[in-house]
C-alpha positions as CSV (number, residue, x, y, z in Angstrom):
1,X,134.2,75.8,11.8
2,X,135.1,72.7,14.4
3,X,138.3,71.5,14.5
4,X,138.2,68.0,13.7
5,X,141.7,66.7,14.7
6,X,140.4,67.6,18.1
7,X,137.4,65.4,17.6
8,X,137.9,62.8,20.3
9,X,141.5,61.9,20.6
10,X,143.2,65.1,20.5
11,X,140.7,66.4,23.0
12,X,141.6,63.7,25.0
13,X,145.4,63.9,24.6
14,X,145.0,67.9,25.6
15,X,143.7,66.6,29.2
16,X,147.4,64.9,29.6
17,X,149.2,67.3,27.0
18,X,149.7,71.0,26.0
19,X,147.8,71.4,22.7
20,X,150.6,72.2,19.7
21,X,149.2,75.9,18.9
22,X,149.5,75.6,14.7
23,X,147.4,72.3,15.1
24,X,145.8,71.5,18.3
25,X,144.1,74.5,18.7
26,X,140.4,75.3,17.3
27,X,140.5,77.9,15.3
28,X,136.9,78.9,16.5
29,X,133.3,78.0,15.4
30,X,132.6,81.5,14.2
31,X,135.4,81.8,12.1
32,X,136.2,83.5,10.1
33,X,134.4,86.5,11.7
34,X,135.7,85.7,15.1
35,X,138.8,83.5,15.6
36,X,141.0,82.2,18.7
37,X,144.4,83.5,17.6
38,X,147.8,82.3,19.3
39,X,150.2,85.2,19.9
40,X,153.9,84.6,19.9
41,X,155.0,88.6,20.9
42,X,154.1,91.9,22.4
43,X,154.7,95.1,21.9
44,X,157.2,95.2,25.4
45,X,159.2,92.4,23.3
46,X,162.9,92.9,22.5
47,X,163.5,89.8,21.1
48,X,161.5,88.3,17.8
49,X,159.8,84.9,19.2
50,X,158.1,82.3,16.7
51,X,156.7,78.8,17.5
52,X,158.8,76.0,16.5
53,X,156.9,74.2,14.2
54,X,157.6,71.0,15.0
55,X,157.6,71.0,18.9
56,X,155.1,73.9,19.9
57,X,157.1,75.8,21.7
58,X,157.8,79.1,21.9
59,X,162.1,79.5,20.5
60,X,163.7,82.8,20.1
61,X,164.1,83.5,16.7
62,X,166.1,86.5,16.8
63,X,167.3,89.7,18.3
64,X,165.6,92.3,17.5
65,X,168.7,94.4,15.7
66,X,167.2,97.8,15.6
67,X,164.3,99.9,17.9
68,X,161.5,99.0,15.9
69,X,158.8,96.7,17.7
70,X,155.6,95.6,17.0
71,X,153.1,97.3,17.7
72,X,150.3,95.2,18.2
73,X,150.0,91.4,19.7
74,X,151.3,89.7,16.8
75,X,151.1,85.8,16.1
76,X,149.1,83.1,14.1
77,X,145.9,81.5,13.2
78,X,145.4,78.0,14.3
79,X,144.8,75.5,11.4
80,X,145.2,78.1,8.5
81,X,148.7,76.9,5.7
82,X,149.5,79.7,2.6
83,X,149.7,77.6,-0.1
84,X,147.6,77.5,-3.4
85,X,144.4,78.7,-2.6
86,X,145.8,82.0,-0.6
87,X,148.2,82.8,-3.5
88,X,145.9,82.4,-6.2
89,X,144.1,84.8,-4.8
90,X,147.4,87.3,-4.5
91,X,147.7,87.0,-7.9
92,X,144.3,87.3,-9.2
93,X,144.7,90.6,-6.9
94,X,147.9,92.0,-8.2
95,X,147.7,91.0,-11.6
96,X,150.8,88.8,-11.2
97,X,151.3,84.9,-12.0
98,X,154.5,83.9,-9.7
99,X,153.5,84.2,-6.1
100,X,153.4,80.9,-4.3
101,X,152.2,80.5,-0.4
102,X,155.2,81.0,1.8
103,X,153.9,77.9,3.4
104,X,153.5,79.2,7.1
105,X,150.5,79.6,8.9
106,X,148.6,83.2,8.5
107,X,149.9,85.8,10.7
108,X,147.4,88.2,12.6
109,X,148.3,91.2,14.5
110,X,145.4,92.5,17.1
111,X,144.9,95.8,18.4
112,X,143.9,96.3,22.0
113,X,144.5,99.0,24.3
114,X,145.6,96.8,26.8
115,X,149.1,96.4,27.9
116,X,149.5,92.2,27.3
117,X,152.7,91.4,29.6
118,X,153.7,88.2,27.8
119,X,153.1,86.2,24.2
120,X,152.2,82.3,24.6
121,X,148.9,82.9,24.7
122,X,145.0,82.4,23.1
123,X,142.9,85.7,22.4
124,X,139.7,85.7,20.7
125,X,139.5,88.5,17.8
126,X,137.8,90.1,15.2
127,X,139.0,90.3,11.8
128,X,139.1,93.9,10.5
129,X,141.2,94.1,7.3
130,X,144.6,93.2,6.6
131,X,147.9,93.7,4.0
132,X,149.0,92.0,1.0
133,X,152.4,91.6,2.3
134,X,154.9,89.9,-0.7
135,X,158.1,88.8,0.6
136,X,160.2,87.8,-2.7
137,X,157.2,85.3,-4.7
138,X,155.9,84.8,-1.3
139,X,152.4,85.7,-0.2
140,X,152.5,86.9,3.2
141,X,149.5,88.4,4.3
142,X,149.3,89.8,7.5
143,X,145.6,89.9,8.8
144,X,144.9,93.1,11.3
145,X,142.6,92.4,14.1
146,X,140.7,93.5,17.4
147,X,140.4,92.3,20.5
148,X,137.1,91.3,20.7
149,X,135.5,93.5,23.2
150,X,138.1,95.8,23.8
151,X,137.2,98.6,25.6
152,X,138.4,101.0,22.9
153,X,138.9,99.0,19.5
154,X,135.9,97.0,19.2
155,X,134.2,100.0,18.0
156,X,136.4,99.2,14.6
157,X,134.7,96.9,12.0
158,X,136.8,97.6,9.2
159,X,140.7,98.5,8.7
160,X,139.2,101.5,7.0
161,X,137.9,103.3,10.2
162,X,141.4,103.1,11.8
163,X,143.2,106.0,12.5
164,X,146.3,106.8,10.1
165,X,148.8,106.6,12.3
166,X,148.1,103.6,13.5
167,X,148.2,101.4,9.9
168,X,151.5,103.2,9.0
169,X,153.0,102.2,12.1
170,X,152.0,98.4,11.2
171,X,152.9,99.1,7.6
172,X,156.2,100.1,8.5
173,X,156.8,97.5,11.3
174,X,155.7,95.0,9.0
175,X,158.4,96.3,5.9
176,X,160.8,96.7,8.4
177,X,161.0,93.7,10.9
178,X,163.4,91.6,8.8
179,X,166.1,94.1,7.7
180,X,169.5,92.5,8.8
181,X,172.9,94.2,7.7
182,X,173.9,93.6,4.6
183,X,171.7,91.7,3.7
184,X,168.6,93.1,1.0
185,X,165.2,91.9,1.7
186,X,162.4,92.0,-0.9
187,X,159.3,92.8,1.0
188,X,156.3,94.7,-0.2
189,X,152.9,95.7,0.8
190,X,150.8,96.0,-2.1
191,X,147.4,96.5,-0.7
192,X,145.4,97.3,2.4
193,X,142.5,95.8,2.0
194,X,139.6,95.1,4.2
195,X,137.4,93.1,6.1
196,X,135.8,90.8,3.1
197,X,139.0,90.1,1.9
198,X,140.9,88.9,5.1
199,X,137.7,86.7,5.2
200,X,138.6,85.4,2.0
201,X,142.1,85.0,2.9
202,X,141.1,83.2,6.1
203,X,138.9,80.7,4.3
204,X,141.1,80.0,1.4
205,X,144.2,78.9,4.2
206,X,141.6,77.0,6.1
207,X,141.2,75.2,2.8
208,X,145.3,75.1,2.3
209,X,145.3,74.2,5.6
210,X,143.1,71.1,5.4
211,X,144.7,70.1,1.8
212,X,148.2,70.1,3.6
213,X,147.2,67.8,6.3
214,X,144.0,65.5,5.3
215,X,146.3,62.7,6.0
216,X,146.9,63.5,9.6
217,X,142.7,63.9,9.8
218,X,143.4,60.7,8.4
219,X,145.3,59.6,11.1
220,X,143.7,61.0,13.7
221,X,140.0,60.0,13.1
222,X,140.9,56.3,12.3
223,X,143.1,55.7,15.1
């Protein structure tokens, strides 16, 4: 799956510039069953970091207000948007009609046994499975993923084969992470589903992806 806003000039303006992660980054030619992902924190992290989407840069979000931390490298997939084509497929999944994208690229946790001391950084991974996270209307999918050739978890292929423990500690990170005082979030996880489907997911916000920003392909290639 090339990456064609790096197809020449944005190769050539990485030489002189750091690549913007959400767009500048390839998303991998065996994609979607082995992507480069961009990770924004780590488990060690007591702050919640997110890229700014306009710059590139890493920004502190937020404190984290409570003990829970992630607990997995947690961060994006280059070139992948929610929009229509990842929340049709929400609803044709839960039966509902309402749920837009939450217009963000697809988040991705990855499982390694590794201890990762920073975020701001490219790993290659393997899709495994994932949850159909719903925040409000909002599809929110959060795709759960290896490290490829990690010493221990590469011997999981499907979300399935996991331990217990280790989903419902994702599951509750994941229904947890924006609880602020006072304040009543409307998050849900309806599904854990597995590998097929986060390739479907990944494929249908490549396609949202390249909807959203055909004119900056545009751009790009005629310049």
């Amino acid at each position: 799956m090339p990456n064609k806003l790096m197809d020449p000039i944005g190769k050539l303006m990485g030489l002189r510039y750091k690549s913007h992660p959400w767009h500048g980054v390839e998303i991998g030619s065996k994609a979607p069953e082995l992507l480069t992902c961009y990770i924004e924190m780590v488990p060690t992290d007591t702050v919640k970091y997110e890229v700014d989407k306009e710059s590139g840069y890493l920004r502190i979000d937020r404190p984290q207000k409570y003990s829970n931390v992630v607990p997995a490298l947690y961060g994006f997939i280059p070139q992948t948007y929610s929009a229509k084509q990842v929340a049709d497929f929400c609803n044709e999944k839960t039966g509902r009609t309402d749920i837009i994208g939450d217009g963000d690229p697809v988040d991705i946790c990855v499982l390694t046994e590794k201890e990762i001391a920073h975020g701001d950084i490219l790993v290659r991974a393997r899709p495994i499975g994932g949850f159909r996270m719903i925040d409000s209307n909002e599809a929110d999918d959060k795709i759960v993923a290896v490290l490829n050739n990690d010493a221990f978890y590469s011997s999981f292929n499907d979300i399935s084969e996991l331990p217990e423990l280790v989903i419902d500690r994702l599951k509750h990170y994941f229904l947890t992470y924006k609880d602020l005082p006072g304040k009543q979030i409307d998050v849900e996880i309806s599904h854990v589903y597995g590998r097929e489907e986060a390739y479907e997911v990944i494929n249908r916000s490549v396609e949202d992806y390249h909807n959203k920003f055909q004119n900056l392909e545009s751009f790009l290639r005629d310049v």
